[in-house]
C-alpha positions, 0 to 999 in steps of 0.5 A: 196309103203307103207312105214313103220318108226319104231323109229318114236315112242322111244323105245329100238329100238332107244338104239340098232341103237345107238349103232351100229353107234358108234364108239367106240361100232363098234369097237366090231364087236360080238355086231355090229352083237347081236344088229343088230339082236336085230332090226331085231327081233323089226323090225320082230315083228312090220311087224308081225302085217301086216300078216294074222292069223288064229283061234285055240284051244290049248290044256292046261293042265286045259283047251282049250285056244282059240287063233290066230297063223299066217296064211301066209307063209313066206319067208325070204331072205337076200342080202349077206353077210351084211344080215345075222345079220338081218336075224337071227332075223327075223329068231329068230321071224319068225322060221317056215319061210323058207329061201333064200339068194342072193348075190348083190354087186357094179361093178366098171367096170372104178375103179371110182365112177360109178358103176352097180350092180351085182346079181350072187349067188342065193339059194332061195324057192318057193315064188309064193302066199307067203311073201317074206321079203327081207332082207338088213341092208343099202339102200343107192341107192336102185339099189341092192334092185330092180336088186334083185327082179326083178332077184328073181321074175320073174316067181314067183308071192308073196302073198306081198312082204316086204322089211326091211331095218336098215338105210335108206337114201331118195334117196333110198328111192324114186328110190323104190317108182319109181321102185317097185309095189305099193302094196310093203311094205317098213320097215325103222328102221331109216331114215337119211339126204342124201347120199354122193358124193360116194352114201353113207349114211350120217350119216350112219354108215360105211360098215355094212359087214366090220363091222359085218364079217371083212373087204374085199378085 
């Protein structure tokens, strides 16, 4: 797997993934959920550079300008609901993208610690020769990620499949590289310490659902 660690480098990446760790900021859940799709828009155009173009002429109103325009079909799917932020600015980049969405969640089947994952809702297009970017702000275990690509892919082949995630943590990290092809791309806004004893990320940020659409029950 090819691991992609945009915020190595500063840039205004780095000033929206402060502010969405933020106490004080979180508080305000409309600019938790503008900023992250402010770096679902940096984190779309980085992984843009990946994809595959074409040449063609544009017709101006003094001339014709040769130019590039992308090549590959894309798909964009989100892990419901703390998806959705970063969907829209995937979205808002890759706008002729079509779109699915899948639900994932933690089963604690003992009310403990332990947990399962749970893949039940899916809506998603055709993705056989396309790319597929899976979209989901934490990856903390890595459990969500691989139950939903194996439950999204197995009849349909993707052209590349591209996984984008907010804030990662190493454990997730590692459990992708041992679960997932190698030809897999992995997209980290941010990389942190560890996860904790309740397989949180540290220092993380909290629940990226709560924060962007209100706590659950």
């Amino acid at each position: 797997m090819q691991i992609h660690y945009i915020s190595e480098k500063n840039s205004i990446l780095n000033h929206f993934l402060a502010q969405i760790r933020d106490v004080t900021i979180q508080k305000d859940s409309m600019r938790f959920r503008k900023n992250i799709e402010r770096i679902g828009e940096i984190m779309a155009y980085e992984l843009s550079k990946t994809l595959e173009y074409k040449p063609i002429k544009v017709q101006t109103p003094l001339g014709i300008k040769s130019t590039t325009t992308i090549a590959d079909n894309v798909v964009l799917c989100s892990i419901l609901r703390a998806g959705l932020a970063l969907h829209t600015g995937f979205m808002n980049i890759f706008d002729n993208a079509e779109n699915g969405f899948v639900s994932a969640f933690r089963y604690h089947p003992n009310n403990d610690d332990t947990f399962e994952i749970l893949v039940e809702y899916q809506a998603a297009p055709s993705f056989e020769n396309k790319n597929l970017i899976l979209i989901d702000p934490m990856l903390a275990t890595g459990q969500s990620i691989v139950a939903v690509l194996n439950k999204l892919h197995l009849e349909q082949k993707p052209k590349e499949i591209h996984i984008a995630v907010v804030i990662a943590a190493p454990e997730g990290i590692a459990y992708l590289q041992e679960n997932l092809p190698s030809n897999c791309h992995l997209w980290v806004a941010a990389l942190d310490e560890k996860l904790n004893e309740k397989n949180y990320i540290v220092p993380g940020l909290g629940d990226a659902g709560d924060l962007a659409y209100g706590s659950k029950l």
